[in-house]
mmCIF file as Biopython writes it, N, C-alpha, C and O atoms, coordinates in Angstrom:
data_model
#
loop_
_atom_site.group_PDB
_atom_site.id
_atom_site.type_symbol
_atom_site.label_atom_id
_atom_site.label_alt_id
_atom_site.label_comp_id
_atom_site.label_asym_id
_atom_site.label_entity_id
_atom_site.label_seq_id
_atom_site.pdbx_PDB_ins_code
_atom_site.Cartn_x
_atom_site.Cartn_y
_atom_site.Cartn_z
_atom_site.occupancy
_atom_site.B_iso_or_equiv
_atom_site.auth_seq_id
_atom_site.auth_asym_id
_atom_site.pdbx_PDB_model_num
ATOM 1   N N  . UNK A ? 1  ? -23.396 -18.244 -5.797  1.0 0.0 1  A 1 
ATOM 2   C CA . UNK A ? 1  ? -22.829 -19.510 -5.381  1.0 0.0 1  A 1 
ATOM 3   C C  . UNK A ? 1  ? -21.812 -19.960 -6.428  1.0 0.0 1  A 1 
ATOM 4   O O  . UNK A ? 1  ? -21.994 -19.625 -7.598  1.0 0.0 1  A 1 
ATOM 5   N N  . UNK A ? 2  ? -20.687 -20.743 -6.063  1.0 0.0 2  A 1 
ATOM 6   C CA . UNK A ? 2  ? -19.855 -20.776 -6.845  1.0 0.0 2  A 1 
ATOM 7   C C  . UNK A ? 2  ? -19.226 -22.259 -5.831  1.0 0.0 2  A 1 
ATOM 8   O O  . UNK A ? 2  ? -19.376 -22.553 -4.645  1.0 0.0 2  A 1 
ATOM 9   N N  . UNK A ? 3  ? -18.468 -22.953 -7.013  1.0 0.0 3  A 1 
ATOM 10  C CA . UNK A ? 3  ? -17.814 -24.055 -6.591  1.0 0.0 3  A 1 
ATOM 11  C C  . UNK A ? 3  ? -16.248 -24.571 -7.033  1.0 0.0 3  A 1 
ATOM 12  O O  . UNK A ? 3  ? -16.208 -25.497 -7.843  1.0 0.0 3  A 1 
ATOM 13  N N  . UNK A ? 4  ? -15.360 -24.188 -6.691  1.0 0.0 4  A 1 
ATOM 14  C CA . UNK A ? 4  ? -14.287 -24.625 -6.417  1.0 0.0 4  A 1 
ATOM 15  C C  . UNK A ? 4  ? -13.588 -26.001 -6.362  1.0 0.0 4  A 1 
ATOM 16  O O  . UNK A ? 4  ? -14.214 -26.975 -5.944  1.0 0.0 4  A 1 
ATOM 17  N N  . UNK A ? 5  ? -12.703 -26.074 -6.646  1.0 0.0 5  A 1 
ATOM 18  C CA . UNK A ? 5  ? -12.265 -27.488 -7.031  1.0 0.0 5  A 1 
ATOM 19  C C  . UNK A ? 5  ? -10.236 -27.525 -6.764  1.0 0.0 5  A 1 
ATOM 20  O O  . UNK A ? 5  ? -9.419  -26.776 -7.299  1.0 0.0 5  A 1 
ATOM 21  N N  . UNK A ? 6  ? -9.996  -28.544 -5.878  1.0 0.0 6  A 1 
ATOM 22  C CA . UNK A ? 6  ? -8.542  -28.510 -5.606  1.0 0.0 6  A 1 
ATOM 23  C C  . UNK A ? 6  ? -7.994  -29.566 -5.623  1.0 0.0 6  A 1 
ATOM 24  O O  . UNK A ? 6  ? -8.712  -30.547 -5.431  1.0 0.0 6  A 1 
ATOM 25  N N  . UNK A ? 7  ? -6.677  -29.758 -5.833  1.0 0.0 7  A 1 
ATOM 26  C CA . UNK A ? 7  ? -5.909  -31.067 -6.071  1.0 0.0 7  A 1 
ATOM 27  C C  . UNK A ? 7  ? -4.880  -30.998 -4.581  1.0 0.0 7  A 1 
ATOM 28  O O  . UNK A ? 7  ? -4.210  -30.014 -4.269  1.0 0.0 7  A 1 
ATOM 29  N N  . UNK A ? 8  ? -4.950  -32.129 -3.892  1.0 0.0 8  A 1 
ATOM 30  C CA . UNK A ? 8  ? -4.501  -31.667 -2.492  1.0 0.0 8  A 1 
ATOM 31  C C  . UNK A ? 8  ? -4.106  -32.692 -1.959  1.0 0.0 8  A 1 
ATOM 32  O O  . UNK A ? 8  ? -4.574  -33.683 -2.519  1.0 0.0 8  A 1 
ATOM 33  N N  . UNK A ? 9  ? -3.352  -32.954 -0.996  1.0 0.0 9  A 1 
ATOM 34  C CA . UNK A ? 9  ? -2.472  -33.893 -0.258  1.0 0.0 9  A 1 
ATOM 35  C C  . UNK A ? 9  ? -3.288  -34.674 1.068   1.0 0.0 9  A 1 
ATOM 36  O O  . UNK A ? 9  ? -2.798  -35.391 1.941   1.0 0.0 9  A 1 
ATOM 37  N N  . UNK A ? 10 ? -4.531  -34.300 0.890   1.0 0.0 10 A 1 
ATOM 38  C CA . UNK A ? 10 ? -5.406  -34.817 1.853   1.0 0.0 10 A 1 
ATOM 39  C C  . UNK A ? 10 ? -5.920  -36.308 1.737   1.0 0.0 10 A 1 
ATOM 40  O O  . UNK A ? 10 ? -6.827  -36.510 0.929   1.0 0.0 10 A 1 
ATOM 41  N N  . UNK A ? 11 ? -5.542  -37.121 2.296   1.0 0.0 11 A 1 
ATOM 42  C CA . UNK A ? 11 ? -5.228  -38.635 2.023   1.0 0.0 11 A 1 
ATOM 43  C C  . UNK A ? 11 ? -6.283  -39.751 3.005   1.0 0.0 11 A 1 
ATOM 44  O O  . UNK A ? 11 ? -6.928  -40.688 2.535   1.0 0.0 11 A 1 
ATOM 45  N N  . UNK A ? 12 ? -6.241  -39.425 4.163   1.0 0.0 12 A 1 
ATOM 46  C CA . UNK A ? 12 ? -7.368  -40.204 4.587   1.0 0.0 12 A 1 
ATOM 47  C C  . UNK A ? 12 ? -8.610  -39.491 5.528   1.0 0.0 12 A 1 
ATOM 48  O O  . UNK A ? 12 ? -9.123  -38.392 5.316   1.0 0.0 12 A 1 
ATOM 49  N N  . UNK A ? 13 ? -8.848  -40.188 6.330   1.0 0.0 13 A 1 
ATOM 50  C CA . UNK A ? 13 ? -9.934  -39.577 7.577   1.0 0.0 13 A 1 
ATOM 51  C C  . UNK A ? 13 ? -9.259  -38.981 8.141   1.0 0.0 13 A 1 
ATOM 52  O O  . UNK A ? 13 ? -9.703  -37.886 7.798   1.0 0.0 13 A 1 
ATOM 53  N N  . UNK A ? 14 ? -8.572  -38.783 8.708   1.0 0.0 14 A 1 
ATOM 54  C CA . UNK A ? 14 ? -7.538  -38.422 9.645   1.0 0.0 14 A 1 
ATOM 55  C C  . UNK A ? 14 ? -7.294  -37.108 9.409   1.0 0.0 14 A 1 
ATOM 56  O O  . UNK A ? 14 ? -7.325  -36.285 10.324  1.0 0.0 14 A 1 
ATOM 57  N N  . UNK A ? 15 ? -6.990  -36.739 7.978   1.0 0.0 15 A 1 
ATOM 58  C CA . UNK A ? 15 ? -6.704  -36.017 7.205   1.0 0.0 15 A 1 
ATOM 59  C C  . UNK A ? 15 ? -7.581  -34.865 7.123   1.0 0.0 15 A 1 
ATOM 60  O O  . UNK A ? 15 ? -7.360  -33.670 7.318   1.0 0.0 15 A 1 
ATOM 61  N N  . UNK A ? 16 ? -8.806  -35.605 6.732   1.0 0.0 16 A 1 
ATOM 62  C CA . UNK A ? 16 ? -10.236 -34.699 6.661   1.0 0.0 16 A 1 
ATOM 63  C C  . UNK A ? 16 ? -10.147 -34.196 7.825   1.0 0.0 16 A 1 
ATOM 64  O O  . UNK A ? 16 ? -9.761  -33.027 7.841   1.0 0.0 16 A 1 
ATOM 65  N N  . UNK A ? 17 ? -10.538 -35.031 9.548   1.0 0.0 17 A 1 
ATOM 66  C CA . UNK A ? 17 ? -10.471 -34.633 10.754  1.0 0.0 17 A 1 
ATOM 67  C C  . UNK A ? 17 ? -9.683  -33.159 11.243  1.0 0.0 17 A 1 
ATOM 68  O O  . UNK A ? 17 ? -10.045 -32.234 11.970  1.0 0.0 17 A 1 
ATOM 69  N N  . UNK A ? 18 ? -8.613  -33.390 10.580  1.0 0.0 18 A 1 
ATOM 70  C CA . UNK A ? 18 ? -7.801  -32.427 10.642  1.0 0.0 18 A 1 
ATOM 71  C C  . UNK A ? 18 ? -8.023  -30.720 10.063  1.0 0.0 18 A 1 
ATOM 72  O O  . UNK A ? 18 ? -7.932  -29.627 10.622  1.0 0.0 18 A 1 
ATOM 73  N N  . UNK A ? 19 ? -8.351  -31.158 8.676   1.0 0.0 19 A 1 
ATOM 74  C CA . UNK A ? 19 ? -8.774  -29.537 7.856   1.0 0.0 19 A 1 
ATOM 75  C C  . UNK A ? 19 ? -9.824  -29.344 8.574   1.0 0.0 19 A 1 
ATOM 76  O O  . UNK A ? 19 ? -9.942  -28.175 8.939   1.0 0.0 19 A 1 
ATOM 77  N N  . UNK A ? 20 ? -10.919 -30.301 9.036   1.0 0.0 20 A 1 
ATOM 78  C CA . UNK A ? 20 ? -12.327 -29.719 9.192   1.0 0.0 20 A 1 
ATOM 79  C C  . UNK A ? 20 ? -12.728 -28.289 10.222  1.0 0.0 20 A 1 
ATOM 80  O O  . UNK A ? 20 ? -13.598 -27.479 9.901   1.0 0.0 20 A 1 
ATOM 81  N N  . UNK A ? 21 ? -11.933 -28.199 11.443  1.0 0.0 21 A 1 
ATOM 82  C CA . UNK A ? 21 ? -12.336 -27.013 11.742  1.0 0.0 21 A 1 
ATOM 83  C C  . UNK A ? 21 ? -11.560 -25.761 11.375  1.0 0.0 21 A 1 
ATOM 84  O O  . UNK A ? 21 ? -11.670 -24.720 12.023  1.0 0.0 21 A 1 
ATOM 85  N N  . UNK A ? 22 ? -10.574 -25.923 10.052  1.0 0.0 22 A 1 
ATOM 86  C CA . UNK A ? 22 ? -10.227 -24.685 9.677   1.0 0.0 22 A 1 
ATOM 87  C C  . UNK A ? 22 ? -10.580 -24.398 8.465   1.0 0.0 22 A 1 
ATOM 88  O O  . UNK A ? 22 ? -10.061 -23.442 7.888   1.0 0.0 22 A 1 
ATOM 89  N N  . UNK A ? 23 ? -11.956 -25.535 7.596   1.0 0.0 23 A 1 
ATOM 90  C CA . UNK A ? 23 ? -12.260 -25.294 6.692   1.0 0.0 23 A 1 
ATOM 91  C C  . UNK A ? 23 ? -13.552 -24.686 7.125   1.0 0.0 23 A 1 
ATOM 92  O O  . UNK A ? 23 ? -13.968 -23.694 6.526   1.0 0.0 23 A 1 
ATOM 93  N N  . UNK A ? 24 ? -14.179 -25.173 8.062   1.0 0.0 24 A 1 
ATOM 94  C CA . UNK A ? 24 ? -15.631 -24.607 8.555   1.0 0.0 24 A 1 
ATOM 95  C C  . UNK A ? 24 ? -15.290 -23.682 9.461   1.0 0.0 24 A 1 
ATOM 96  O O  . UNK A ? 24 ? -16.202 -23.558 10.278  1.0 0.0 24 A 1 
ATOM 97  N N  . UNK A ? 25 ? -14.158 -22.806 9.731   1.0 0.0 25 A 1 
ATOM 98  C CA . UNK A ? 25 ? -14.234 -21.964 10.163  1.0 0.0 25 A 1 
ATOM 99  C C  . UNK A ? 25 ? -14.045 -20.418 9.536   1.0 0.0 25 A 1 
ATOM 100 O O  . UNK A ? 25 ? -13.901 -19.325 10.083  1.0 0.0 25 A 1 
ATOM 101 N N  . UNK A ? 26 ? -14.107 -20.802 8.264   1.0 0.0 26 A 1 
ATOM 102 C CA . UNK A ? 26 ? -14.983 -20.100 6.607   1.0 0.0 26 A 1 
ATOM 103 C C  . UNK A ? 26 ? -15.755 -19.843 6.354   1.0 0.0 26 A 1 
ATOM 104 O O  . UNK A ? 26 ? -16.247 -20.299 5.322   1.0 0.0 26 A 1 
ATOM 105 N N  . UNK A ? 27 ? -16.483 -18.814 7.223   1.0 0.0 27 A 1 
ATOM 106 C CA . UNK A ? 27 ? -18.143 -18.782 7.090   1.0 0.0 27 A 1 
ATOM 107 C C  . UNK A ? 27 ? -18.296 -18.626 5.746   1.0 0.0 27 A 1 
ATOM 108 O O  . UNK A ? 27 ? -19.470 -18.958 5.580   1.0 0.0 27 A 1 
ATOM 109 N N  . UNK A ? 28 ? -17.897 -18.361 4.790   1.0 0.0 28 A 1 
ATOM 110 C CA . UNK A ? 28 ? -18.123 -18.033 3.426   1.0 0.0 28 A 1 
ATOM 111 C C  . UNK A ? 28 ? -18.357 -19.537 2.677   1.0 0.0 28 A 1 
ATOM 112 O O  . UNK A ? 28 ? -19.015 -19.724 1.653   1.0 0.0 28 A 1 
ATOM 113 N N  . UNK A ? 29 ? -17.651 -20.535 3.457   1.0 0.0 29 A 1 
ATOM 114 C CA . UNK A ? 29 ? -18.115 -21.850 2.818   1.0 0.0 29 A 1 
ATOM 115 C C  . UNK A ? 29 ? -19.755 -22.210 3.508   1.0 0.0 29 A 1 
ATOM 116 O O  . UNK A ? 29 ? -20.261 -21.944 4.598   1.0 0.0 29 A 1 
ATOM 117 N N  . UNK A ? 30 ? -20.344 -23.060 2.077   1.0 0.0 30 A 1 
ATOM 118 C CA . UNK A ? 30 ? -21.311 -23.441 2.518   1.0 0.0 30 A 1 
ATOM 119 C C  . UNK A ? 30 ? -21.192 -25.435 2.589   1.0 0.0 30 A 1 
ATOM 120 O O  . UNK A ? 30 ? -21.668 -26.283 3.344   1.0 0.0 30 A 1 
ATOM 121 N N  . UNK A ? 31 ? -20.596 -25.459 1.773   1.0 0.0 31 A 1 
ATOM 122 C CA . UNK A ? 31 ? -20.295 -26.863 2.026   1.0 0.0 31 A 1 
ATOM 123 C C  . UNK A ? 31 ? -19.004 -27.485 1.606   1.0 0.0 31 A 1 
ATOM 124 O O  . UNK A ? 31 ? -18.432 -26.737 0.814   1.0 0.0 31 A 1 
ATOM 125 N N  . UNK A ? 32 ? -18.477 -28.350 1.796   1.0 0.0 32 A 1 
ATOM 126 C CA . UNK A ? 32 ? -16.890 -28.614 1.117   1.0 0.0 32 A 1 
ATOM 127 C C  . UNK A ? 32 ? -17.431 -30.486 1.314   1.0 0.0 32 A 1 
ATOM 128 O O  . UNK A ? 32 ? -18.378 -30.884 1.993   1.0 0.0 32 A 1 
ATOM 129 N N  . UNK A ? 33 ? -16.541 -31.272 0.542   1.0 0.0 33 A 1 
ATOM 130 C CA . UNK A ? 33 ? -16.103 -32.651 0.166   1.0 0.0 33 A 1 
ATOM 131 C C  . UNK A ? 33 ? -14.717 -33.284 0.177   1.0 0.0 33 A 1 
ATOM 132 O O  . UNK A ? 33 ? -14.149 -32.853 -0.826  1.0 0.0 33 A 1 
ATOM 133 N N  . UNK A ? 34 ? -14.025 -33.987 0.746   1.0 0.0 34 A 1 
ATOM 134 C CA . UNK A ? 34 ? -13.018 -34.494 -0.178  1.0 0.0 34 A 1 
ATOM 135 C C  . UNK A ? 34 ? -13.441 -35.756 -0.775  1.0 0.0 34 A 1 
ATOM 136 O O  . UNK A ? 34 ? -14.283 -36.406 -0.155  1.0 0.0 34 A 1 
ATOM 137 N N  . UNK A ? 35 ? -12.947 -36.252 -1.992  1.0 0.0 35 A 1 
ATOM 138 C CA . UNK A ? 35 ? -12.808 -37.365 -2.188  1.0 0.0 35 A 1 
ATOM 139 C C  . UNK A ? 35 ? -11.543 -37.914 -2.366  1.0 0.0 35 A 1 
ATOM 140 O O  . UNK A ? 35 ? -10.834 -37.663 -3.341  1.0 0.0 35 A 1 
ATOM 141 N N  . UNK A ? 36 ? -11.208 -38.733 -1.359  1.0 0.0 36 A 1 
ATOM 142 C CA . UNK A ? 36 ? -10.032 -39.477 -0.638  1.0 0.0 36 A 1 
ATOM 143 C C  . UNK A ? 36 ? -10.221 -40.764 -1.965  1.0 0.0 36 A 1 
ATOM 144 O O  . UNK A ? 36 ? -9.662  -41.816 -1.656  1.0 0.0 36 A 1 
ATOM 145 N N  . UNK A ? 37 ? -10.701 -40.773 -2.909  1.0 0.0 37 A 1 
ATOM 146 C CA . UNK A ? 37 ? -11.102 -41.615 -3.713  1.0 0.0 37 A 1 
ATOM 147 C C  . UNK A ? 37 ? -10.182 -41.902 -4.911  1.0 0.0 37 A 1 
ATOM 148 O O  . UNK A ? 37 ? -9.597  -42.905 -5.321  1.0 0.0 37 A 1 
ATOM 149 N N  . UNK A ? 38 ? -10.306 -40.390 -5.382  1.0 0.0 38 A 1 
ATOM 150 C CA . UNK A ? 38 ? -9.721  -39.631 -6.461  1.0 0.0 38 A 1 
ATOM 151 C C  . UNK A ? 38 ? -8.000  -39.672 -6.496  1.0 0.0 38 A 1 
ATOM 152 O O  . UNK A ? 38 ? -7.463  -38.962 -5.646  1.0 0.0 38 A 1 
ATOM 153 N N  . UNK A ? 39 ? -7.332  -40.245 -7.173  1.0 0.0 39 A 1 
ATOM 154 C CA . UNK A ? 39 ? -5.904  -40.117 -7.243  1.0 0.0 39 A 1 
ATOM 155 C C  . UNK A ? 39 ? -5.242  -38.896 -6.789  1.0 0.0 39 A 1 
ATOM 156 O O  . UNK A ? 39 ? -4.185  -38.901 -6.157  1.0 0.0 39 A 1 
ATOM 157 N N  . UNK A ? 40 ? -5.868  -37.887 -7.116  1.0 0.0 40 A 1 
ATOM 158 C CA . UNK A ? 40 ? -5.786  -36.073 -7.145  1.0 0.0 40 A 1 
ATOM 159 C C  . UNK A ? 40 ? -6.435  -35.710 -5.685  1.0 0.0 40 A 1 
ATOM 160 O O  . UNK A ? 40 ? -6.440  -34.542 -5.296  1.0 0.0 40 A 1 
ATOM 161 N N  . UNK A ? 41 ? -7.063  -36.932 -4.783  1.0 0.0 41 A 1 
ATOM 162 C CA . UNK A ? 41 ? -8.032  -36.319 -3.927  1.0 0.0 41 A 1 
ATOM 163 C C  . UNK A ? 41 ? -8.200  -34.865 -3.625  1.0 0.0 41 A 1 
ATOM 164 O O  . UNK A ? 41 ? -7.619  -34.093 -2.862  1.0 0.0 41 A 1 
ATOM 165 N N  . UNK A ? 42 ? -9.586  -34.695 -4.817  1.0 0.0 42 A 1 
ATOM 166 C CA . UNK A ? 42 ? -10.531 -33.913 -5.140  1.0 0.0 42 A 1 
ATOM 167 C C  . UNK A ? 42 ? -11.043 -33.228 -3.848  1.0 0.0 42 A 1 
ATOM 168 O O  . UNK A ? 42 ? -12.006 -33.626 -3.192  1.0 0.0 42 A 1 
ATOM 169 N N  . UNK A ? 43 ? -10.360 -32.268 -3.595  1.0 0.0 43 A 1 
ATOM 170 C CA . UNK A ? 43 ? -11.634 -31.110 -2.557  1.0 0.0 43 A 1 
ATOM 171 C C  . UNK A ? 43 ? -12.283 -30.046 -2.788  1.0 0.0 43 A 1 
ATOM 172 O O  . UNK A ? 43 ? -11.818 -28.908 -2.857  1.0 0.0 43 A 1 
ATOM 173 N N  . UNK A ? 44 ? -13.861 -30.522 -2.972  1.0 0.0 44 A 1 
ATOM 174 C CA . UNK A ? 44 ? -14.784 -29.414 -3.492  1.0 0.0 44 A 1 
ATOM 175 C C  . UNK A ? 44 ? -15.855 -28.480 -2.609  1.0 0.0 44 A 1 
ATOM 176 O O  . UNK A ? 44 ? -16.829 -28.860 -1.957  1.0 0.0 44 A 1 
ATOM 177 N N  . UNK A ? 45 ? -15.423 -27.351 -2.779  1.0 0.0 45 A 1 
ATOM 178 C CA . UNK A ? 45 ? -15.762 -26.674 -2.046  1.0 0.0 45 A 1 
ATOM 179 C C  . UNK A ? 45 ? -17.243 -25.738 -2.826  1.0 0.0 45 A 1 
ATOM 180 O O  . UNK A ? 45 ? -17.325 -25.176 -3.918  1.0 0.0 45 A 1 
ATOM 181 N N  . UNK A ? 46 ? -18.158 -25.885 -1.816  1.0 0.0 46 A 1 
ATOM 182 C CA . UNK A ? 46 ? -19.251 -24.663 -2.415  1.0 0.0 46 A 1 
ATOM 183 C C  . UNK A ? 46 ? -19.657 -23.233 -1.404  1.0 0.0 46 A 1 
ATOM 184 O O  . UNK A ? 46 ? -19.827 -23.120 -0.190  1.0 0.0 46 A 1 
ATOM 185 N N  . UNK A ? 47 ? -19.704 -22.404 -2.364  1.0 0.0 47 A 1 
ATOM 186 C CA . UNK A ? 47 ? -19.338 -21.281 -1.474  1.0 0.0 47 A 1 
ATOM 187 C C  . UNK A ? 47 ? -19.468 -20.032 -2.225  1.0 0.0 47 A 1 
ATOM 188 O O  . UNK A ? 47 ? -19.361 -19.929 -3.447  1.0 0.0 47 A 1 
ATOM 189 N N  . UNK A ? 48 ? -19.792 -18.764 -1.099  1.0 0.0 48 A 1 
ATOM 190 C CA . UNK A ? 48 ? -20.643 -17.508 -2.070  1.0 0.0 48 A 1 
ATOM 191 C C  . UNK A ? 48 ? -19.072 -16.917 -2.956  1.0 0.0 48 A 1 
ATOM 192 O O  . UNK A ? 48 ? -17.847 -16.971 -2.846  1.0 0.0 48 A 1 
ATOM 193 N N  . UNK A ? 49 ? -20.055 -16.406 -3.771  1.0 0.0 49 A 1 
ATOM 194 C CA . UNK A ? 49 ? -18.497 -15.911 -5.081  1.0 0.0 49 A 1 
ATOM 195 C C  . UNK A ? 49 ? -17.797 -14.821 -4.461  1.0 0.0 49 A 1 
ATOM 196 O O  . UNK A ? 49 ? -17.413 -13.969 -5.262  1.0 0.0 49 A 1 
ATOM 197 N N  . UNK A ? 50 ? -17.461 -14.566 -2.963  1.0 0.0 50 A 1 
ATOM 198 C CA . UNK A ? 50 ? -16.807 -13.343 -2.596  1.0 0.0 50 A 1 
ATOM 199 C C  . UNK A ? 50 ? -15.707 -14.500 -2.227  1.0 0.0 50 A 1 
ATOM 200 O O  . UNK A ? 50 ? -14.665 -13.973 -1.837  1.0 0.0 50 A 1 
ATOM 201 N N  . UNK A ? 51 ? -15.655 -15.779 -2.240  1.0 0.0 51 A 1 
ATOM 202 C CA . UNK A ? 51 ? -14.299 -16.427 -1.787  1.0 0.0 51 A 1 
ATOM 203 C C  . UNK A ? 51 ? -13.181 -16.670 -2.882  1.0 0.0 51 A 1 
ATOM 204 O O  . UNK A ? 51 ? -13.380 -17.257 -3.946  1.0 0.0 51 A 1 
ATOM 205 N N  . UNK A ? 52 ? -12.033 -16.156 -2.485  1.0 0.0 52 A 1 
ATOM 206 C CA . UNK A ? 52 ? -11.100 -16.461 -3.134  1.0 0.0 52 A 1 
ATOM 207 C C  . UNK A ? 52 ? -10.298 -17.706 -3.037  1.0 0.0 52 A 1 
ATOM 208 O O  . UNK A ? 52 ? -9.742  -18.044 -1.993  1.0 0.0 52 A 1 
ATOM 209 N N  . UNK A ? 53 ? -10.229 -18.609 -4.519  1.0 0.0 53 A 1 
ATOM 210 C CA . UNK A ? 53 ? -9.330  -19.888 -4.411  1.0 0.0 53 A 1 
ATOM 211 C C  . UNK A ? 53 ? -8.048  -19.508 -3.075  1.0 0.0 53 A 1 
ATOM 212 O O  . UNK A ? 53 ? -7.871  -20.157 -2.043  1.0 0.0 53 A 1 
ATOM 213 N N  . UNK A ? 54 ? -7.623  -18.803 -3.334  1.0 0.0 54 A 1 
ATOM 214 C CA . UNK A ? 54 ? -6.114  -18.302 -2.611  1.0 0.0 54 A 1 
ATOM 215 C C  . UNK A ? 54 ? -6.333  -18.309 -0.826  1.0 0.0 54 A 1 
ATOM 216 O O  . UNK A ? 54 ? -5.404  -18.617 -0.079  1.0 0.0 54 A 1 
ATOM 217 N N  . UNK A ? 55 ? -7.562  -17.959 -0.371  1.0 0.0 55 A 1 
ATOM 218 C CA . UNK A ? 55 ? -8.108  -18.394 0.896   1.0 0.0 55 A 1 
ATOM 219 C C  . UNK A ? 55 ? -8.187  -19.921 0.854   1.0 0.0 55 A 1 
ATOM 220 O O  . UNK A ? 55 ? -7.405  -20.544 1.573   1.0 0.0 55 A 1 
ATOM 221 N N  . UNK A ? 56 ? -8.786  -20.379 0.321   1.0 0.0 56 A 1 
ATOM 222 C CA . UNK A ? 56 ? -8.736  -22.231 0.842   1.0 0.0 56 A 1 
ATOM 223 C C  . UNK A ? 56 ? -7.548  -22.284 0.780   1.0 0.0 56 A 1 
ATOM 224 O O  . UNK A ? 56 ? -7.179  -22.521 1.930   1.0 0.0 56 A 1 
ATOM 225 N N  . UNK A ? 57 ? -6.262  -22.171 -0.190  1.0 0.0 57 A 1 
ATOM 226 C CA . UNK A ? 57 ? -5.071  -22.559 -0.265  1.0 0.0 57 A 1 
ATOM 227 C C  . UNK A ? 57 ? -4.128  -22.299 1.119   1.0 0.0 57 A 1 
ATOM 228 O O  . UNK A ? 57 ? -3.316  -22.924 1.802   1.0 0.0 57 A 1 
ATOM 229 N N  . UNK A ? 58 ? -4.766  -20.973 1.085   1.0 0.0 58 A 1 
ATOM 230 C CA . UNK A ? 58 ? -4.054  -20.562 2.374   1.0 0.0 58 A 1 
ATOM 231 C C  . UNK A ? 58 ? -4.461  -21.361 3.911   1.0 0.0 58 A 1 
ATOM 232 O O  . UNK A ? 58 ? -3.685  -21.834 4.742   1.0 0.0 58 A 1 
ATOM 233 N N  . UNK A ? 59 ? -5.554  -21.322 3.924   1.0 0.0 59 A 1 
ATOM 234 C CA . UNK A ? 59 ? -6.501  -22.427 4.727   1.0 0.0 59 A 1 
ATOM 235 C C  . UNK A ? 59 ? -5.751  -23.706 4.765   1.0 0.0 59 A 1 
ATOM 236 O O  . UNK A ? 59 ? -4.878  -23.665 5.632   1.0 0.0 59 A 1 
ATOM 237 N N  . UNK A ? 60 ? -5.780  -24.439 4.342   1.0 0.0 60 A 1 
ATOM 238 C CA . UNK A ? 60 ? -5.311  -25.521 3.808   1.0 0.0 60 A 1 
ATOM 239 C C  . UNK A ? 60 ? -3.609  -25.881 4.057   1.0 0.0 60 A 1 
ATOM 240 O O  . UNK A ? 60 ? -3.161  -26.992 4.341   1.0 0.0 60 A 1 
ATOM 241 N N  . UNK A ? 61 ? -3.009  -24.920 3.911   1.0 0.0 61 A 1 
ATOM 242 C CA . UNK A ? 61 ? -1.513  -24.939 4.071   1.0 0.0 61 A 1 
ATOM 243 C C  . UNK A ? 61 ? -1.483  -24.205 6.131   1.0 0.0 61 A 1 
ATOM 244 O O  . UNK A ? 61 ? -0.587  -24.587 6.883   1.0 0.0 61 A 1 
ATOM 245 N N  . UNK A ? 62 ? -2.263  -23.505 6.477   1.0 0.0 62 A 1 
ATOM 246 C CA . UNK A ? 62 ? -2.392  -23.710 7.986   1.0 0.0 62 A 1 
ATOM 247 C C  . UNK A ? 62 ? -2.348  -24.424 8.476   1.0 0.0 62 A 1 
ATOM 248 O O  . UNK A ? 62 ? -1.742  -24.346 9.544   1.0 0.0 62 A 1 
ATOM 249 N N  . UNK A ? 63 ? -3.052  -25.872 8.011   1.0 0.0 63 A 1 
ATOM 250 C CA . UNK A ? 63 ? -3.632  -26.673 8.378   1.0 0.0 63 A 1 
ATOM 251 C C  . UNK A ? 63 ? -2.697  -27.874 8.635   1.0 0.0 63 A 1 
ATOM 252 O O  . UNK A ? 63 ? -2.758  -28.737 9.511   1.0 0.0 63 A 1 
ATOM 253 N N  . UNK A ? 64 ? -1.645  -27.655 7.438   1.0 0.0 64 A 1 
ATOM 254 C CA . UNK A ? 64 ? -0.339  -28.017 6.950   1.0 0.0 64 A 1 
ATOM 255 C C  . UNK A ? 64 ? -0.794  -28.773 5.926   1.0 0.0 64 A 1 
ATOM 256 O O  . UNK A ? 64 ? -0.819  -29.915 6.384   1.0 0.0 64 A 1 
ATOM 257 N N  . UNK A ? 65 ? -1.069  -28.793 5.103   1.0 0.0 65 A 1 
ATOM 258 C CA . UNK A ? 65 ? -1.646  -29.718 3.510   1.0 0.0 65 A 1 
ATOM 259 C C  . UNK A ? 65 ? -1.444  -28.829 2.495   1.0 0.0 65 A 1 
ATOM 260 O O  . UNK A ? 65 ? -1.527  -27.607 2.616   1.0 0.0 65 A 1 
ATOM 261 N N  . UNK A ? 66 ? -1.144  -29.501 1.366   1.0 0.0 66 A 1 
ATOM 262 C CA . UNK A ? 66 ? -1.507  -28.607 -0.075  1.0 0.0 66 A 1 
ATOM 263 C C  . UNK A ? 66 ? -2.261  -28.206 -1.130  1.0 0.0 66 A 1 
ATOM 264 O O  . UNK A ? 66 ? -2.048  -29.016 -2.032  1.0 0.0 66 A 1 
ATOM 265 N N  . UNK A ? 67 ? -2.745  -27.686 -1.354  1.0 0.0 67 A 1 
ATOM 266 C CA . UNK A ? 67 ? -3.625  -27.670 -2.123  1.0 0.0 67 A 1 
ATOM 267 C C  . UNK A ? 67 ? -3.096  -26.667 -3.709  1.0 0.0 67 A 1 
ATOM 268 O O  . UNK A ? 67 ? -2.307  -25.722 -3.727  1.0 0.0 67 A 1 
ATOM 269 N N  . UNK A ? 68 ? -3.799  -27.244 -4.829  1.0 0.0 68 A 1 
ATOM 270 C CA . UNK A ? 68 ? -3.836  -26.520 -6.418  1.0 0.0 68 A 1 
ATOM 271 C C  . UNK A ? 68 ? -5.261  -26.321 -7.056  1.0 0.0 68 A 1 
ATOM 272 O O  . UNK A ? 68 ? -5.996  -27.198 -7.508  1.0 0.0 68 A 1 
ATOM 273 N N  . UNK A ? 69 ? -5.479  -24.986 -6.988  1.0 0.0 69 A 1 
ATOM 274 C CA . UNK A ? 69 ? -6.877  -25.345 -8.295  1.0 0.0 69 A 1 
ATOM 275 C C  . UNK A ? 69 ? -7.110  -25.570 -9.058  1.0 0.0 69 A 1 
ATOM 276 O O  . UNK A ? 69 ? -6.480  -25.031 -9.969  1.0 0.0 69 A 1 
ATOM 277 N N  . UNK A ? 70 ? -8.142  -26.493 -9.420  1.0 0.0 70 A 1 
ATOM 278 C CA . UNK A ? 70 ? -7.748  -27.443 -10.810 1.0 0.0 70 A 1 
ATOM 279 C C  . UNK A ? 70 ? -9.023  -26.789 -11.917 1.0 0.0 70 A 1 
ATOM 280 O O  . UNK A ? 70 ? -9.113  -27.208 -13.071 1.0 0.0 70 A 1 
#
């Protein structure tokens, strides 16, 4: 298990609504967060160590958003 951490353009609910079925459609994730809180809104992802940062990114930019690992 391993946990991941990204700096990302994901800004409200709407936002979340949006990534959610191309982040859970990652079977390799077991759980993910944003916090829309965080200046950086923080998206943390937990998930087995065969996932590569460069998959969420890529994920994420499908989705049309950005993401950096922090």
């Amino acid at each position: 298990m391993q946990t991941l951490k990204f700096k990302t353009n994901i800004k409200c609910a709407g936002c979340i609504a949006t990534v959610t079925p191309h982040l859970n459609g990652l079977n390799k994730i077991d759980n993910w967060e944003v916090d829309i809180e965080n200046p950086d809104k923080i998206l943390k992802v937990e998930a087995d160590n065969e996932l590569k940062a460069a998959e969420i990114i890529g994920t994420l930019e499908k989705a049309g958003y950005k993401a950096e690992e922090v």
